[in-house]
C-alpha positions as CSV (number, residue, x, y, z in Angstrom):
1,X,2.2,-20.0,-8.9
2,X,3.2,-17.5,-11.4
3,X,1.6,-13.9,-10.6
4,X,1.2,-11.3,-13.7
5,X,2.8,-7.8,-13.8
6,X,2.0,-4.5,-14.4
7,X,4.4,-2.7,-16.6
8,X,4.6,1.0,-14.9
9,X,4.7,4.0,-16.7
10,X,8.8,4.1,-16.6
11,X,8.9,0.4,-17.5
12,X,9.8,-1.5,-15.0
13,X,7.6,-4.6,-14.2
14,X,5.2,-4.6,-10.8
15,X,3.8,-7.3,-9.4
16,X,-0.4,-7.7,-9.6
17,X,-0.1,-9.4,-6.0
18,X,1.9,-8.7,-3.1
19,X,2.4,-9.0,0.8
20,X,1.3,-6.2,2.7
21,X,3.3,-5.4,5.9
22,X,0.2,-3.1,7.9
23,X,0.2,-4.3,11.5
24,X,2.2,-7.5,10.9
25,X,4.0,-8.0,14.7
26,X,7.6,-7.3,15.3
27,X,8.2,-10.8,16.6
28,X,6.6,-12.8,13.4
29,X,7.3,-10.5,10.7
30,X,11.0,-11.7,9.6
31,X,8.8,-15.4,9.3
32,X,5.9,-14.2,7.9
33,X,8.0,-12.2,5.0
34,X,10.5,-15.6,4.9
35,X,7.6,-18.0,4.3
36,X,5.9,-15.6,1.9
37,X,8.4,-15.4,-0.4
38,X,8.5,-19.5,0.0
39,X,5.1,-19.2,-0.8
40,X,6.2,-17.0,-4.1
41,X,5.4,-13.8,-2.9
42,X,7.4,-11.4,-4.9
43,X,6.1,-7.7,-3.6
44,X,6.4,-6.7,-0.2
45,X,4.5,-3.5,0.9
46,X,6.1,-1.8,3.7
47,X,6.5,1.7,5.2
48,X,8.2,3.7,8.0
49,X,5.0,4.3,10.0
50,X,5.0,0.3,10.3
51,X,7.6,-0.2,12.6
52,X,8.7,-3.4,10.8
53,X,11.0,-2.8,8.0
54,X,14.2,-4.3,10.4
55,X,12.3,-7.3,10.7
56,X,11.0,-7.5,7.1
57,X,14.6,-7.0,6.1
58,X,15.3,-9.9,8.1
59,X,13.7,-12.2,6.3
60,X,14.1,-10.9,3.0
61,X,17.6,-11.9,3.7
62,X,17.3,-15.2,4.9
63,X,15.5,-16.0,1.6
64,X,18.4,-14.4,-0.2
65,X,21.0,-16.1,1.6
66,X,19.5,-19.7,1.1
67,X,18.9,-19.0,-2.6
68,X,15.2,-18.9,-2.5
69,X,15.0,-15.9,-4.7
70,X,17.8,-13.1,-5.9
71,X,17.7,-9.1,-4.9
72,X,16.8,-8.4,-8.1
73,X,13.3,-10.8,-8.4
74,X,11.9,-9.3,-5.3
75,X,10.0,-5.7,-5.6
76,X,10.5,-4.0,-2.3
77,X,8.1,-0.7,-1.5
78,X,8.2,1.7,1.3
79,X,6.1,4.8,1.9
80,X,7.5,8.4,3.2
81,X,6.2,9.2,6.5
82,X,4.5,12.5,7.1
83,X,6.9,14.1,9.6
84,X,10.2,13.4,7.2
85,X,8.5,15.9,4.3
86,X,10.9,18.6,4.4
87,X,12.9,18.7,1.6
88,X,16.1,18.3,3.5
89,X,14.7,15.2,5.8
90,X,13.6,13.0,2.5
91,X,16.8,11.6,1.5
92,X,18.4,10.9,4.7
93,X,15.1,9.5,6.1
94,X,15.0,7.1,2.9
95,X,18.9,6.2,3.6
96,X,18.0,4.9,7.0
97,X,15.2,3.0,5.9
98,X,17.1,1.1,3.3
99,X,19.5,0.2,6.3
100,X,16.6,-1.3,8.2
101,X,15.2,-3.4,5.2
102,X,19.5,-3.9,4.6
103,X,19.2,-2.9,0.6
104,X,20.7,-0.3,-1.5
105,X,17.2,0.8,-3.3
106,X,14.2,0.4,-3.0
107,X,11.5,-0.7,-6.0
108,X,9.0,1.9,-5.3
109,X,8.7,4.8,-2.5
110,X,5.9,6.7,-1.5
111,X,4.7,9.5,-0.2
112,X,2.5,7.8,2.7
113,X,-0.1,10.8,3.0
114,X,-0.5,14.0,1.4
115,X,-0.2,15.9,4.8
116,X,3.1,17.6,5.8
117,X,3.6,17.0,9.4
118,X,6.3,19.2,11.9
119,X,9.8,17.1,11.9
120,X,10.3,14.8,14.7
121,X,13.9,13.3,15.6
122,X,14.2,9.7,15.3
123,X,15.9,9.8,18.3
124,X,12.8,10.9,19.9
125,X,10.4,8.7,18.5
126,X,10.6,6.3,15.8
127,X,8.4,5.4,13.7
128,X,7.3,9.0,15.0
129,X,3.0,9.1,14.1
130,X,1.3,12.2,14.4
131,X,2.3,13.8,17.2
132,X,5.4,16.1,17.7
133,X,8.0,15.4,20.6
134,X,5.0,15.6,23.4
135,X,3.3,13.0,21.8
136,X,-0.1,14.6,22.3
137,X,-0.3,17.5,19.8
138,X,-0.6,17.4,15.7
139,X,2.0,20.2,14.2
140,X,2.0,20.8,10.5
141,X,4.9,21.7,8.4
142,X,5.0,24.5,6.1
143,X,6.5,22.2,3.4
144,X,4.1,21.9,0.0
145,X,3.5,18.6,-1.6
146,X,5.3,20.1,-4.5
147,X,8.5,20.7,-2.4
148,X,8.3,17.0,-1.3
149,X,7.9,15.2,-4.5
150,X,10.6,17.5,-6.2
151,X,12.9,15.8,-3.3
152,X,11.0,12.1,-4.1
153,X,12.2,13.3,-7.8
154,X,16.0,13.5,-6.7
155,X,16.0,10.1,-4.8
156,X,14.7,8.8,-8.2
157,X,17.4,10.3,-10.6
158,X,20.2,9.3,-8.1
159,X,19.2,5.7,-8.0
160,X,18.0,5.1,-4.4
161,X,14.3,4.4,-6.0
162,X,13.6,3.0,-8.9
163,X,9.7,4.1,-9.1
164,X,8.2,6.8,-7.0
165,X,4.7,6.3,-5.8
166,X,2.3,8.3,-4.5
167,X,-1.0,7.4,-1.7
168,X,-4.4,8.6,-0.6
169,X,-4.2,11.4,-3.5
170,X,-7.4,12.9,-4.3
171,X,-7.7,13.1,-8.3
172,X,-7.2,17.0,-7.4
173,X,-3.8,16.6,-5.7
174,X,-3.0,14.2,-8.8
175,X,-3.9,17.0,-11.4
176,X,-1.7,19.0,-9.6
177,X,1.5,16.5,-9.9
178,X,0.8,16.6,-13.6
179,X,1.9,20.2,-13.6
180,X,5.3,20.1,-11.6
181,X,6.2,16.6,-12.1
182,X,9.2,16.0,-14.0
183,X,8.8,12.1,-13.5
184,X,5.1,11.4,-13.3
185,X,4.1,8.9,-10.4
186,X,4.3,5.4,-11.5
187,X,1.9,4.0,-8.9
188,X,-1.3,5.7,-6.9
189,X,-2.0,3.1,-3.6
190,X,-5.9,4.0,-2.2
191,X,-8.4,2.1,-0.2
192,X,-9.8,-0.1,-2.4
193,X,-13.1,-2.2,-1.8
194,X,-16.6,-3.0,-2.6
195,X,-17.7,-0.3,-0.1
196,X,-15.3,2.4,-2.0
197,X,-15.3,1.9,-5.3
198,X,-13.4,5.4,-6.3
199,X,-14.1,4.4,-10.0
200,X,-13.4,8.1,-11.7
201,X,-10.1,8.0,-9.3
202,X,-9.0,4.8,-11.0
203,X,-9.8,6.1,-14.4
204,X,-8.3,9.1,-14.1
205,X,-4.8,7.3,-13.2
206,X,-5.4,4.5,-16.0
207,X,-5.7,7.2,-18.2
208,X,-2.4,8.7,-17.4
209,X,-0.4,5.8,-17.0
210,X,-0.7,5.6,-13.6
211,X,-0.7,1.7,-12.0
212,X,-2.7,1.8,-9.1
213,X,-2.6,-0.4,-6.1
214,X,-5.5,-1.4,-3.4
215,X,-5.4,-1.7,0.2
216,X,-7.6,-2.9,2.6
217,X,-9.0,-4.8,0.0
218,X,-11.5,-6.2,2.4
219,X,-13.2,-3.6,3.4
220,X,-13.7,-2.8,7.5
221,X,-12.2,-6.4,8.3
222,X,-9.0,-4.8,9.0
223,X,-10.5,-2.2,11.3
224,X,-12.5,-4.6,13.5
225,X,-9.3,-4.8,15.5
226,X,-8.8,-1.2,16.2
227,X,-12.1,-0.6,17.5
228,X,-13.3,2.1,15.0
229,X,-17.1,2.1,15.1
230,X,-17.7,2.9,11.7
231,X,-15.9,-0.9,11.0
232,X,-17.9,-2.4,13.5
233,X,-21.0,-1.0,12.1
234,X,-20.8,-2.1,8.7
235,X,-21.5,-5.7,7.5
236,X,-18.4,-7.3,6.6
237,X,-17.9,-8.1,2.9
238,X,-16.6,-11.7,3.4
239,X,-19.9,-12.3,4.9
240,X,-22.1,-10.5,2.1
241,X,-24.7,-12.6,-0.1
242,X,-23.2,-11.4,-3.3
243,X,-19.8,-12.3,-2.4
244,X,-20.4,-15.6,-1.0
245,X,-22.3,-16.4,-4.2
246,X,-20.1,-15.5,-6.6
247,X,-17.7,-17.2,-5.0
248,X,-19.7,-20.3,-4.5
249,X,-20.1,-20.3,-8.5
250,X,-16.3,-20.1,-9.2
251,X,-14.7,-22.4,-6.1
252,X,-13.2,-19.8,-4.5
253,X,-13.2,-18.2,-1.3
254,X,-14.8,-14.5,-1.0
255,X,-11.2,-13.1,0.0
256,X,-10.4,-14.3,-3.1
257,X,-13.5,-13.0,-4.8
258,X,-12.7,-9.8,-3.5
259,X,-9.0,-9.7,-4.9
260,X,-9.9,-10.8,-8.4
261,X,-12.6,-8.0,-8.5
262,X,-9.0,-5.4,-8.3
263,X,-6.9,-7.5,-9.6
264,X,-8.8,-8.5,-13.1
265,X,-10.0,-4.6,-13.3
266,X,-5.6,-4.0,-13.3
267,X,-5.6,-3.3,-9.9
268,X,-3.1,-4.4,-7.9
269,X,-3.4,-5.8,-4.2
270,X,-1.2,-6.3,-0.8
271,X,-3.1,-8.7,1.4
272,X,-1.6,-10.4,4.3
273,X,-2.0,-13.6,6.5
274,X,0.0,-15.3,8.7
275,X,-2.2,-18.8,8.0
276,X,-0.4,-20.7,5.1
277,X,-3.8,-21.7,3.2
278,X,-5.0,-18.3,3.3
279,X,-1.5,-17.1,2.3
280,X,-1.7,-19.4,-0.9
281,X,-5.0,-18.5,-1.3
282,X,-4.3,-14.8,-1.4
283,X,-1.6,-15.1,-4.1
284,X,-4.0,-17.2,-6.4
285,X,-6.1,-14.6,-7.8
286,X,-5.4,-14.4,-11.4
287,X,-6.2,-17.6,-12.4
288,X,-10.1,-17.4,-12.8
289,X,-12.6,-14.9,-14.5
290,X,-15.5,-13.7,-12.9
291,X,-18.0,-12.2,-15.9
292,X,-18.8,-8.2,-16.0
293,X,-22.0,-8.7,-14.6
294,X,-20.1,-10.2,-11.6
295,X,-17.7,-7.5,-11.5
296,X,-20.9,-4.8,-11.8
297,X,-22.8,-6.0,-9.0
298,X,-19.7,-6.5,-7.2
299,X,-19.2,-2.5,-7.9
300,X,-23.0,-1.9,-6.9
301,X,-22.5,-2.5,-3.2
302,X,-20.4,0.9,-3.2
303,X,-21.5,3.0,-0.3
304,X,-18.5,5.8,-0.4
305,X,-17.5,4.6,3.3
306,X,-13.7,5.0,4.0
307,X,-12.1,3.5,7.0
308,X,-8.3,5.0,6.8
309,X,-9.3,8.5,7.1
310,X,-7.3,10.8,9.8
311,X,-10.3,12.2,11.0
312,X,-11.6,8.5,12.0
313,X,-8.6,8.0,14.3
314,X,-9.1,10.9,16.0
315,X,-7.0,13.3,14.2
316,X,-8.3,16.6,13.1
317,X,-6.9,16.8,9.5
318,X,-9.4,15.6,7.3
319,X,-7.7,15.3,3.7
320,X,-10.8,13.9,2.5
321,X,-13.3,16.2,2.7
């Protein structure tokens, strides 16, 4: 099925729909990335902090090697993990992680977190989290978000990244890029669901030329399985009567009710599932309209609750206040 683009700021082409990689097992994921791309997946969402991208790589190969898809159809994005923020740990950090995916570029890379973090080894720990080399304590870095991008900015220009991306940005830190950037970011990925809308975030980006891409798209489902309580607390959106009715009046299931809300707003999504109807399902969310009315009261349900905040994991850095 075909899936529509959006055409970032620098030109290159991104897909509206991709595979996100978050929490995907080491033992399934080479599959799970070889059957998407089967399925047509095109994008793959991956980062560092995943502890994946060997495997990922792994079946991105096997699809190249049996001719299911060339290098060049595929849009591969990994994120810059907080520890590797230094300007002198960005490039070699990205050089490794292109060996573990087995490419020479990557499509987009970005900066995971806005939260410079003290260098760990890799030979310590890898992926390395929060914690420095005890594993127990949260260290900052004196490295500014400037200093970081400036390096992101160098990987660009020398061809290892073809789009440089930029995540959980308030529309403060993004006014600040504006000043130092000499390539503005091409993408912005936040939380995105019915729960947090973040409308005046995604106009500010859209304004600018900034594509901007959702995750956890459905809402505190994904957080049901790490025991947070503010997940556990909230109804879940698949569930919800506006959902289910909506989707009830277009055929569709409410995961895909709640991907066409971002994707026919021009957001773009990363859902995952290792069930192959789902999978399908997932990918086939630009084919129908749902009216503005159903995209307002879709909107209405926003309760400005995020799940993927440091501060809900237990870490005392809270970016988002």
């Amino acid at each position: 099925m075909a899936v529509p683009n959006v055409k970032l700021n620098n030109g290159k082409q991104m897909p509206l729909v991709g595979f996100g990689l978050w929490k995907v097992n080491n033992d399934t994921c080479a599959d799970q990335v070889y059957n998407a791309i089967k399925t047509g997946y095109r994008l793959f969402d991956g980062a560092c902090d995943y502890g994946n991208e060997k495997e990922a790589g792994q079946g991105v190969k096997r699809a190249i090697d049996e001719g299911l898809v060339k290098r060049e159809e595929l849009f591969i994005v990994s994120k810059l993990w907080n520890s590797f923020h230094d300007k002198e740990r960005v490039g070699p950090i990205c050089k490794r992680q292109l060996a573990d995916w087995g490419l020479e570029y990557f499509d987009l890379f970005i900066i995971h977190f806005p939260i410079a973090l003290k260098y760990v080894d890799p030979s310590v720990r890898y992926p390395p989290g929060f914690f420095i080399e005890d594993n127990k304590t949260i260290e900052l870095s004196k490295t500014s978000l400037e200093t970081t991008y400036h390096a992101m900015e160098e990987l660009y220009d020398a061809g290892l990244i073809r789009a440089i991306g930029i995540s959980n940005y308030t529309g403060a830190l993004i006014l600040d890029v504006e000043r130092y950037a000499k390539h503005l970011p091409q993408t912005l990925q936040i939380e995105h669901h019915p729960y947090l809308v973040q409308q005046d975030l995604i106009d500010l980006c859209h304004n600018r030329g900034i594509a901007v891409t959702a995750y956890s798209s459905f809402g505190p489902q994904s957080f049901l399985e790490m025991n947070m309580q503010s997940a556990q607390d909230t109804p879940l959106l698949m569930e919800h009567d506006v959902i289910k009715g909506i989707a009830a009046k277009h055929g569709k299931t409410p995961a895909q009710v709640l991907l066409r809300w971002s994707t026919q707003r021009n957001i773009a999504v990363i859902p995952k599932s290792n069930n192959q109807t789902r999978l399908a399902q997932n990918l086939d969310v630009c084919g129908f309209e749902m009216s503005e009315a159903e995209l307002k009261s879709i909107s209405a349900l926003d309760k400005d609750l995020r799940f993927n905040n440091p501060t809900n994991y237990g870490f005392p850095i809270p970016i988002f206040s």
